[in-house]
Short mmCIF file of the C-alpha atoms (twelve columns), coordinates in Angstrom:
data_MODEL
# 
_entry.id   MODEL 
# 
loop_
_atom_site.group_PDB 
_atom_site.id 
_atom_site.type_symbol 
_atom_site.label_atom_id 
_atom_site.label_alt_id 
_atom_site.label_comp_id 
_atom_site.label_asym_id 
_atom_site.label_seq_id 
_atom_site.Cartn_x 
_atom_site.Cartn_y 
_atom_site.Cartn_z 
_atom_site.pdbx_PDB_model_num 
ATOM 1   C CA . UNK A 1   -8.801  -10.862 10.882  1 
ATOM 2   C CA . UNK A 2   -11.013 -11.132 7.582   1 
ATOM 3   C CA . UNK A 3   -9.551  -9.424  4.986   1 
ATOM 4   C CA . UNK A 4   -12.661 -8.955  3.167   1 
ATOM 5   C CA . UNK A 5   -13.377 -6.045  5.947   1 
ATOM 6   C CA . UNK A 6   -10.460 -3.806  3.977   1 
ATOM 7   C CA . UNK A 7   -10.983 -4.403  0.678   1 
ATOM 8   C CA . UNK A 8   -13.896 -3.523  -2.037  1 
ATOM 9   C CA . UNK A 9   -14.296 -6.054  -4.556  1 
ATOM 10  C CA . UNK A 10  -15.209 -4.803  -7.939  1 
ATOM 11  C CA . UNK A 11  -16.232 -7.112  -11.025 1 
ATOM 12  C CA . UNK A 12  -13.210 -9.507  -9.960  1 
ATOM 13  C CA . UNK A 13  -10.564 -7.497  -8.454  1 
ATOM 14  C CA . UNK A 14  -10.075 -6.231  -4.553  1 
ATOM 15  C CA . UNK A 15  -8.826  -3.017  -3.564  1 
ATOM 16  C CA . UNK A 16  -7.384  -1.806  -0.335  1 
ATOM 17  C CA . UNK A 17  -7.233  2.097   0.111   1 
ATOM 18  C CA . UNK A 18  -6.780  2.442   3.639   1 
ATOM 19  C CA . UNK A 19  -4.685  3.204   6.643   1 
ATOM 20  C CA . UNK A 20  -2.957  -0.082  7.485   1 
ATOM 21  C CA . UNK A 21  -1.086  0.860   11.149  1 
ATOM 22  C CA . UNK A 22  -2.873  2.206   14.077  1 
ATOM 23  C CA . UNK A 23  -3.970  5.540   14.327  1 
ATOM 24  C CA . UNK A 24  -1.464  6.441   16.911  1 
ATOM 25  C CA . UNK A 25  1.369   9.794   17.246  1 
ATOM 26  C CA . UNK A 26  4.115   7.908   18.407  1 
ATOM 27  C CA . UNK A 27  6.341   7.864   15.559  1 
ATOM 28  C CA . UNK A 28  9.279   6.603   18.297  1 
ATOM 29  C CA . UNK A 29  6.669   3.425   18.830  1 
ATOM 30  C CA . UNK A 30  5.621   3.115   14.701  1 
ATOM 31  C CA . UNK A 31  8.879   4.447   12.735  1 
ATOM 32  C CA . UNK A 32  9.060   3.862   9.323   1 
ATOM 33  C CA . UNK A 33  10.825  0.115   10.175  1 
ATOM 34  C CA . UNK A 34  7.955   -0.505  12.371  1 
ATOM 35  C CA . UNK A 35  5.020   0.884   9.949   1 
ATOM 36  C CA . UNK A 36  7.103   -1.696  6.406   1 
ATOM 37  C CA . UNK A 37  6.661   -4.218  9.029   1 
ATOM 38  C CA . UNK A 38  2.472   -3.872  9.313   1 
ATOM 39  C CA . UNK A 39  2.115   -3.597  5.528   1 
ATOM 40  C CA . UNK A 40  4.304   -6.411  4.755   1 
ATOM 41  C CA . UNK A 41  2.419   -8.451  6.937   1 
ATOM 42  C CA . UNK A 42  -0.817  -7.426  5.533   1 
ATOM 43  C CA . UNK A 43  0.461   -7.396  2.261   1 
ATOM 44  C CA . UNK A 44  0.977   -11.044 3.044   1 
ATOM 45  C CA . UNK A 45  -2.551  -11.887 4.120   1 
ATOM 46  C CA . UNK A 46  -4.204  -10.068 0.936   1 
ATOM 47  C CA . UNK A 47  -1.787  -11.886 -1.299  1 
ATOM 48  C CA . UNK A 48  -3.209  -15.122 0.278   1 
ATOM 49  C CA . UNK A 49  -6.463  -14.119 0.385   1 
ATOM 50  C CA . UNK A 50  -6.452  -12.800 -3.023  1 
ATOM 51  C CA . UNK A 51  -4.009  -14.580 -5.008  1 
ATOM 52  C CA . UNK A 52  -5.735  -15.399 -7.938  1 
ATOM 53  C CA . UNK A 53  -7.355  -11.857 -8.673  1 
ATOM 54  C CA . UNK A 54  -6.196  -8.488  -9.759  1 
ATOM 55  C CA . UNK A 55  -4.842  -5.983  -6.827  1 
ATOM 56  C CA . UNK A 56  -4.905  -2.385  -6.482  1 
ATOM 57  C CA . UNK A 57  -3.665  -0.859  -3.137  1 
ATOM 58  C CA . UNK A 58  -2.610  2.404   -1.773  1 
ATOM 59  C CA . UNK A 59  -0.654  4.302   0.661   1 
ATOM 60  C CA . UNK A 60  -3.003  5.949   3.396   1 
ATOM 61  C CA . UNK A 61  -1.454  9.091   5.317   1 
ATOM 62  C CA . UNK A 62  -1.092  6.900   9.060   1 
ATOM 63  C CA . UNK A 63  1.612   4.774   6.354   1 
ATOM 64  C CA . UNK A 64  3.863   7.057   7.252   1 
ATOM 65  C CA . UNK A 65  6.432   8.084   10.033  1 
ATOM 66  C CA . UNK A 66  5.384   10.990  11.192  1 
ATOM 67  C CA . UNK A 67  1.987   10.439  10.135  1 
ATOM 68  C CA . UNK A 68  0.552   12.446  7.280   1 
ATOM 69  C CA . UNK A 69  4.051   13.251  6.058   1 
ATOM 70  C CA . UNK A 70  4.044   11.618  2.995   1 
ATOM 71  C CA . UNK A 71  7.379   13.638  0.716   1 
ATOM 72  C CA . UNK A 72  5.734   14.714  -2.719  1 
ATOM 73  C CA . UNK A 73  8.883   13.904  -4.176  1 
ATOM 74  C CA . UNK A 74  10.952  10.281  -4.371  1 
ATOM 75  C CA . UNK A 75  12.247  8.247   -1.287  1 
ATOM 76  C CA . UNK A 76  14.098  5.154   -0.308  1 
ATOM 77  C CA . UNK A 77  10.570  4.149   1.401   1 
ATOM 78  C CA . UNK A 78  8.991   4.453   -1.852  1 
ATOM 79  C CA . UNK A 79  11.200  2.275   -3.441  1 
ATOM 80  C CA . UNK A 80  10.850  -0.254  -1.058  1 
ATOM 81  C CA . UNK A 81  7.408   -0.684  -0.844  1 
ATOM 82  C CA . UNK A 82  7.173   -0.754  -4.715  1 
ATOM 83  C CA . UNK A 83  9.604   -3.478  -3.823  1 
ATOM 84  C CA . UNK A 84  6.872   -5.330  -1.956  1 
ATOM 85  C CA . UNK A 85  4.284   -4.306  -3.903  1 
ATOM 86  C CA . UNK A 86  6.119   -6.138  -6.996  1 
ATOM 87  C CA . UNK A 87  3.256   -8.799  -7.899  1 
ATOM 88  C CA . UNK A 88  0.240   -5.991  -7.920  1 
ATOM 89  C CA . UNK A 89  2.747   -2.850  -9.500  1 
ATOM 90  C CA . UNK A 90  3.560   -4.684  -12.417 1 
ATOM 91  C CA . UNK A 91  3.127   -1.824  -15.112 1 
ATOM 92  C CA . UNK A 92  6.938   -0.694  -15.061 1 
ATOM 93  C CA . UNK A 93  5.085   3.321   -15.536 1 
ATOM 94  C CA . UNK A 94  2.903   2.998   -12.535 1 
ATOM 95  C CA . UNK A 95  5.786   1.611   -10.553 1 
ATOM 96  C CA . UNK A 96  8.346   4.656   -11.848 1 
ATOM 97  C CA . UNK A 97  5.160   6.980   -10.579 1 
ATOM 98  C CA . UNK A 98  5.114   5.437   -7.284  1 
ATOM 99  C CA . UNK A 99  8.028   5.618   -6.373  1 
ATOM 100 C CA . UNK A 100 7.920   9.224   -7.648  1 
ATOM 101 C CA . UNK A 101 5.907   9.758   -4.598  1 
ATOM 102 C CA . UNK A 102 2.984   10.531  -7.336  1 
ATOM 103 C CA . UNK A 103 -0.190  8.833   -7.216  1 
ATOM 104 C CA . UNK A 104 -0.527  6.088   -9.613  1 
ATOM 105 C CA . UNK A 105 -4.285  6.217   -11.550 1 
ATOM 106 C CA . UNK A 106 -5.355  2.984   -12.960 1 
ATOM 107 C CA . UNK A 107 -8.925  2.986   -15.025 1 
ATOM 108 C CA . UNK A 108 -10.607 0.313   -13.865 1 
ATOM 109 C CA . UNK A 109 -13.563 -1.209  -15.672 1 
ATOM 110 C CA . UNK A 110 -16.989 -1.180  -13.639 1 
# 
C-alpha cells in the first residue's frame, strides 16, 4: 500500500481526509473495535511514512459504526482516537474540539 495514494501534500505537510475502512453495512463485521483497529493501523503507516512533516487528518463518515453516524456531541470514541491522534492533535483547543465531536479548522498556509 503507498500511502502517498491517501494523502495531499501541501508546501511540506500531508493530509488524509478520507474514509479509512471499507465501504461496507455490516456494522456486526466493522464495529467500532473493528473500525479503531483500521485507523490505528493506518495511523501507523502515515506516522512512518510521514514522520518528519506536519499532519492533518480527519474522520470520514464509513469511520464510524453504523456508518455515517457520527454523534454531534462528545463520545468515548472521540476521546480515544484523539488518544491516537496525540502526535498530529497537539494544540490542546483543537484536541478539546475533537473530542467535542466538532470539526477542528486549522488555517493552513498555501
Amino acid at each position: 500500500m503507498k500511502a502517498s495514494k491517501y494523502t495531499l501534500h501541501v508546501n511540506g505537510a500531508a493530509t488524509h481526509f478520507r474514509d479509512d475502512t471499507p465501504h461496507i453495512y455490516n456494522d456486526t463485521l466493522l464495529d467500532q473495535e473493528a473500525v479503531f483497529t483500521i485507523i490505528s493501523n493506518l495511523t501507523d503507516l502515515l506516522q512512518t511514512v510521514f514522520h518528519d512533516k506536519p499532519f492533518y487528518a480527519a474522520l470520514g463518515n464509513h469511520d464510524w459504526s453504523p456508518k455515517s453516524f457520527l454523534p454531534p456531541r462528545p463520545d468515548p470514541f472521540y476521546k480515544k482516537i484523539s488518544e491516537r491522534w496525540s502526535d498530529w492533535l497537539t494544540d490542546p483547543q483543537a484536541n478539546a474540539t475533537f473530542n467535542q465531536g466538532i470539526t477542528v479548522k486549522v488555517d493552513l498556509k498555501l
